[in-house]
N, C-alpha and C positions, 0 to 999 in steps of 0.2 A: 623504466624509471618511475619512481612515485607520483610527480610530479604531473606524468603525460599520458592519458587516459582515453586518447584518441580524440575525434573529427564529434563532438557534441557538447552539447550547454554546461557551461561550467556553473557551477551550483557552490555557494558557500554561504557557511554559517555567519551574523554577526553578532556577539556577544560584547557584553560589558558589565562593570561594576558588581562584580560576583560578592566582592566583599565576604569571602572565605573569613570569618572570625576565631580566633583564639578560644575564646571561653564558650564558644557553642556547638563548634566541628569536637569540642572533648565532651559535652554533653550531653546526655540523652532530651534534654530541651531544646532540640536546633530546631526551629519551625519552618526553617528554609530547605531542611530537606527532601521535604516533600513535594516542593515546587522544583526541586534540582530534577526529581526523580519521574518527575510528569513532562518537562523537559526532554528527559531521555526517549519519551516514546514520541511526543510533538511530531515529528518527522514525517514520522510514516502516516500522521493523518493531514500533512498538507495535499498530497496530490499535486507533489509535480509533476508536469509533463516531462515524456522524456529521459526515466529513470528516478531511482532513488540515491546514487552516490553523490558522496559529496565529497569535493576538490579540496577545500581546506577551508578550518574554524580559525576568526579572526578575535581577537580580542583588542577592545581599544581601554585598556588599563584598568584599575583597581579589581584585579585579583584577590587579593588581600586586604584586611582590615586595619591591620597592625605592620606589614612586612613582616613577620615574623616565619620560623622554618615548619611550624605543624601548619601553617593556614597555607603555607602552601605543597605542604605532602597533600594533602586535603583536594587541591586542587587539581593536581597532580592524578591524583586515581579519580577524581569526576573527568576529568578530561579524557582520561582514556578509555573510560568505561562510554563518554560520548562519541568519540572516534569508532568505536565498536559496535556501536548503534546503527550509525549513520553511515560508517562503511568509508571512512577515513582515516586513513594512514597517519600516525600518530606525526611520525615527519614535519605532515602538513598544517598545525597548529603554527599562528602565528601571534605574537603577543606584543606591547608594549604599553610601558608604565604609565600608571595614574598616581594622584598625589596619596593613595593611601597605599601604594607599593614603595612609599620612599618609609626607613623607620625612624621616625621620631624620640625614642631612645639615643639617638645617633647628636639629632638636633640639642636634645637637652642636655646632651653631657658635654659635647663642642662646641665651644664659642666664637670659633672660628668659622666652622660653615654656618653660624644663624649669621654673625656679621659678614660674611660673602653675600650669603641672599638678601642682605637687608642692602649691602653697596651696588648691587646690581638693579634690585628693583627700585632703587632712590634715583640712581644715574639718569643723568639728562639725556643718554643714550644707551636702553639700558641693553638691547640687544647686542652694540658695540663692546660694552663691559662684560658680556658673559661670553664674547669670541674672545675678547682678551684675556681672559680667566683659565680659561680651556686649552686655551696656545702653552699657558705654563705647566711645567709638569707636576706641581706643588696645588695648584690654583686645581686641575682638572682633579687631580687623584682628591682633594676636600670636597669639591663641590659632587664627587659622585660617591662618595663615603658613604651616602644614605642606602645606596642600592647592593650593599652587599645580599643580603636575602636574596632580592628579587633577581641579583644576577644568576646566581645558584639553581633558579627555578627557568629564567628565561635564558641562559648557557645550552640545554640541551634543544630547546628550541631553534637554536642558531640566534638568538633575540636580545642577547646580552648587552649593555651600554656601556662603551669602555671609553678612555681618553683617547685611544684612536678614532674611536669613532661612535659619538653617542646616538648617532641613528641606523639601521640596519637596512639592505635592501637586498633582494634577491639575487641582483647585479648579473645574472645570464643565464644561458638559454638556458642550462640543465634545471636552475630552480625555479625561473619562470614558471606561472601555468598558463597552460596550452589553450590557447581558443580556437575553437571549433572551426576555422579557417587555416589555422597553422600558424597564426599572430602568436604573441604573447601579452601577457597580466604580467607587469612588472609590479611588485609591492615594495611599498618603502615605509620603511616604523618609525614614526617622530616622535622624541620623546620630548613630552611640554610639562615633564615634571621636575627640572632640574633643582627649581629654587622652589618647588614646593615646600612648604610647612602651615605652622599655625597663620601666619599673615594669609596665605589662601583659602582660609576657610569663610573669610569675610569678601569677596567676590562679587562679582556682578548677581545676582541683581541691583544689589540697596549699597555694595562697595563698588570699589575701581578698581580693574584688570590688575592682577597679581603675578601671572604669570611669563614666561619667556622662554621660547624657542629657539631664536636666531635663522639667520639667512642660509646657512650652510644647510642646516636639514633638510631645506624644503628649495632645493638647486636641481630639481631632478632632469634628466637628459632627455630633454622630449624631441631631439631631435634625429634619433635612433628609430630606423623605419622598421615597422611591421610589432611597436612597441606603443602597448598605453600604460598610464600609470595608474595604481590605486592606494593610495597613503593612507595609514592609522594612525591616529593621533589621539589621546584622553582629552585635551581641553579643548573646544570650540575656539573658535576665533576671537569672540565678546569677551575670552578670557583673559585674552594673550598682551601683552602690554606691545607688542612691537604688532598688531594684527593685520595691519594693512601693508605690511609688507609682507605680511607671510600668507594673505590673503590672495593677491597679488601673483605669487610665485603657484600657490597651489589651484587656484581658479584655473590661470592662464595654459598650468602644464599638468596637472590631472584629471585625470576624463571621471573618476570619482574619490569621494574623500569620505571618511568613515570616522565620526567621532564618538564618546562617550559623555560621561562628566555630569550632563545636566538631568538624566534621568528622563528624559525625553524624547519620543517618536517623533523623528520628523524626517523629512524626504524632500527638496525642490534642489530645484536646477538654475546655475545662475553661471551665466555664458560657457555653456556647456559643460560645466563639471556639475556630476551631482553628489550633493550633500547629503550626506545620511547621520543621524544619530539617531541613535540600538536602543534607549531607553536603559533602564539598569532591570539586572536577571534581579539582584538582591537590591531593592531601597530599603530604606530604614522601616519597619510597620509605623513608626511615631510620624515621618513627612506625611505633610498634606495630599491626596493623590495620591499613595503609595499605590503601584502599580506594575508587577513584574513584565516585562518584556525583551522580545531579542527580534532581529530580523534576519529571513532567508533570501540570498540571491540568487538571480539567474540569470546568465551572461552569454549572449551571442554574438558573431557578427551575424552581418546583411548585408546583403551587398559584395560589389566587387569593385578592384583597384580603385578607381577613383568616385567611387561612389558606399564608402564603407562607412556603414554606421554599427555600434555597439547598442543594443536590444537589452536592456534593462529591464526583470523585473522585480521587486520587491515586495514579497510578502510578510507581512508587519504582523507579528505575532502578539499576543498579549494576556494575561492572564484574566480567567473568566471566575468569578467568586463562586456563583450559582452555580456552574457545572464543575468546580475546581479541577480545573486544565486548563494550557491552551488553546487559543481560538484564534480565529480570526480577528485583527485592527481593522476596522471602515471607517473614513472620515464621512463626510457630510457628503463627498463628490458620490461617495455607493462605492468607489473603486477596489476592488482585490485582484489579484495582485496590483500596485501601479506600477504604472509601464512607463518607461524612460526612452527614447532615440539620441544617441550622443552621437558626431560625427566626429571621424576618424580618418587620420591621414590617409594620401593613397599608399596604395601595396600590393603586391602581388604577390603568390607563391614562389618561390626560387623553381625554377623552370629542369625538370628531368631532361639530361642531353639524353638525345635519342644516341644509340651507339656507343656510348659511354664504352671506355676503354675499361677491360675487366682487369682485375687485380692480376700483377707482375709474378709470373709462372716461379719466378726466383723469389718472390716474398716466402721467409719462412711459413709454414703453419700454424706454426706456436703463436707467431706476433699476429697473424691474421686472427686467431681467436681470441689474442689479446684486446684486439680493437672492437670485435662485437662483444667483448662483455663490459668493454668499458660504455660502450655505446648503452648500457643498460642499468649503469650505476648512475645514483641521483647521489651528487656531494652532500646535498641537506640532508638527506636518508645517512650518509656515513657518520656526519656530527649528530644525529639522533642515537645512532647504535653505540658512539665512540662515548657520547656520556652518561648512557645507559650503563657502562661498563665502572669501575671501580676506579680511581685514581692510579695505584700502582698497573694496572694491567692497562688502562691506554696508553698510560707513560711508555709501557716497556714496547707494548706497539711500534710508538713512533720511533722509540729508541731502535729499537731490532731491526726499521725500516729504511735505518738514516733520514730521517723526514727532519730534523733536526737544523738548525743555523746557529751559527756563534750571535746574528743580530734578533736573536728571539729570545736572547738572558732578558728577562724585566716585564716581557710581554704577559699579559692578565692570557692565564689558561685558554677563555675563547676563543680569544685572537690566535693563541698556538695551535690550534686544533684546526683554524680555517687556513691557517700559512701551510701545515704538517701536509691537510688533504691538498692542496692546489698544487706543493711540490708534489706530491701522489700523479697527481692528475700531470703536471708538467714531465716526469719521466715515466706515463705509461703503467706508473704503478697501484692503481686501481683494483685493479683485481686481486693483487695481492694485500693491498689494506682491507679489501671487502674476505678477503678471506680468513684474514687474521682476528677479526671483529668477530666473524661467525664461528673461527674456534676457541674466541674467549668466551663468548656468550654461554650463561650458564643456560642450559636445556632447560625445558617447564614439561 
């Protein structure tokens, strides 16, 4: 599986704020491309210990400048040409929206959803108002009207924000990633862009909180042993107009939290969750500070059963004028990489029965080779390749597969695609969707 890489340091990228633009990806004027492209080699001169692969590239929102479909073809082939790099399964990108992933084209021509975001964020309660919004089927399908683009781009991702469900999470073991003990990284993508528009751009510092998450995204089940959590979000806390409860929820139940939004490096720990924000790959040249960055992780346990901690480190990249590339971030402390200790429930490995009875002489052999190759298929790997593919030919996929329900008329494409694979997986039929994928796949 993609996903599972064996018993060592999981290693991941953290990006933001790419701000892919329209009038400069068509350009021979993009002066960001060269900082994209310095980027690509970064890796190989941090020196990490322990290998160079990496588990999966996070992004915490604004991909895009405009929402628009070339800014994100654009990003689309930088992404995989960094997967390529770095020796990451394209699979393994994980994404979620910032306020310049929402299209404002959208906003200007409906005046329905500027007065949705404008009743939510006036509300005396305004995180109450946008669960109530989202409950309706009229209310959700306006209020996420803006993310067509971005769905298109974050669908093959697994990453899409639907009215079923506007936050994403890897939700089991198969898309879990593996820690070095045989725990897992559960990731979970909040999206704090719902009621973005113009009213967000006037924000904290010198405005008042604009934005709104709600309590449902940030509900994660931290009471599932041998499981931590690590959440993506675009806006900071300072952003968020409900923050102390969504502070609250994310402190108390994830071990870390990865934001974007402010363009800024920063790293502390505050009752054992640590906060990260990536800084932006793309600031505007015109901001004060303008200053490109991203950060790399590296994730261990220590420790055993009731004495487990999670080994953090984080190396804070940043761009250097004088040598133009990345370098090394050092704050005042001297520290590179800084190191983090987070403590973690107890847990043990699930224990091997000595003697274990061998598989049943009368099991066919066909179903027994069924089971080891399902044992080897990663479902987020399946929706990578199944949107890889053309519209008519996954269709006919699932069609040919029976993967199909009479209660999936209405469902947005993503949601059909993670229903289609799970009946896959619930009748054993895995191997025959992986195989159908790989004879639609056109050869290179």
């Amino acid at each position: 599986m993609t996903s599972k890489r064996g018993p060592r340091s999981l290693v991941l990228l953290h990006l933001s704020d790419m701000h892919f633009r329209k009038d400069e990806v068509q350009s021979a004027q993009d002066l960001d491309l060269d900082i994209r492209e310095r980027l690509l080699d970064d890796f190989a001169r941090c020196e990490l210990p322990g290998g160079t692969l990496v588990d999966g590239i996070l992004v915490t929102g604004d991909l895009a400048f405009g929402s628009k479909n070339i800014e994100y073809v654009h990003a689309r082939q930088w992404l995989r040409r960094l997967c390529e790099k770095v020796g990451c399964p394209e699979s393994q990108v994980w994404v979620v929206p910032g306020n310049h992933d929402i299209d404002r084209d959208v906003l200007t021509k409906n005046f329905s959803v500027r007065d949705m975001h404008s009743m939510i964020r006036n509300d005396p309660e305004p995180a109450q108002a946008l669960t109530d919004r989202l409950r309706e089927e009229v209310g959700a399908q306006t209020l996420l009207s803006t993310f067509v683009e971005y769905n298109k781009f974050a669908e093959q991702y697994g990453c899409a924000t639907t009215p079923g469900s506007v936050f994403w999470e890897s939700s089991d073991d198969d898309d879990d990633l593996t820690l070095n003990d045989g725990s897992h990284l559960r990731l979970r993508g909040v999206n704090s862009a719902i009621i973005s528009d113009k009213s967000g751009d006037m924000g904290p510092p010198k405005g008042r909180p604009t934005e709104v998450v709600g309590i449902r995204q940030v509900q994660l089940r931290d009471e599932l042993e041998g499981i931590c959590y690590l959440t993506l979000c675009h806006h900071p806390p300072d952003w968020l107009l409900d923050a102390d409860a969504v502070q609250d929820h994310l402190i108390s139940r994830a071990r870390i939290q990865l934001f974007g939004h402010k363009h800024r490096q920063r790293a502390r720990v505050t009752d054992n969750s640590l906060i990260l924000g990536a800084g932006a790959l793309h600031p505007d040249r015109r901001e004060e500070g303008w200053h490109p960055r991203y950060n790399i992780l590296r994730l261990e346990v220590r420790g055993e059963s009731y004495e487990r901690k999670l080994h953090v480190e984080v190396y804070q990249r940043g761009w250097k004028p004088a040598d133009t590339h990345f370098g090394k971030e050092v704050d005042g402390d001297g520290k590179y990489p800084k190191t983090f200790e987070l403590m973690l429930g107890s847990w043990s490995p699930p224990a091997t029965k000595a003697g274990s009875a061998p598989v049943p002489a009368h099991q066919p052999l066909e179903h027994q080779e069924n089971q080891a190759k399902e044992s080897m298929i990663s479902t987020r790997d399946l929706v990578f390749r199944l949107f890889a593919l053309s519209y008519p030919d996954r269709m006919q996929i699932i069609v040919d597969l029976k993967l199909l329900d009479e209660a999936d008329i209405g469902v947005p494409e993503s949601e059909l695609v993670k229903r289609a694979i799970r009946r896959a997986r619930e009748r054993n039929q895995l191997p025959q969707l992986d195989g159908s994928i790989k004879a639609a796949t056109p050869k290179e």
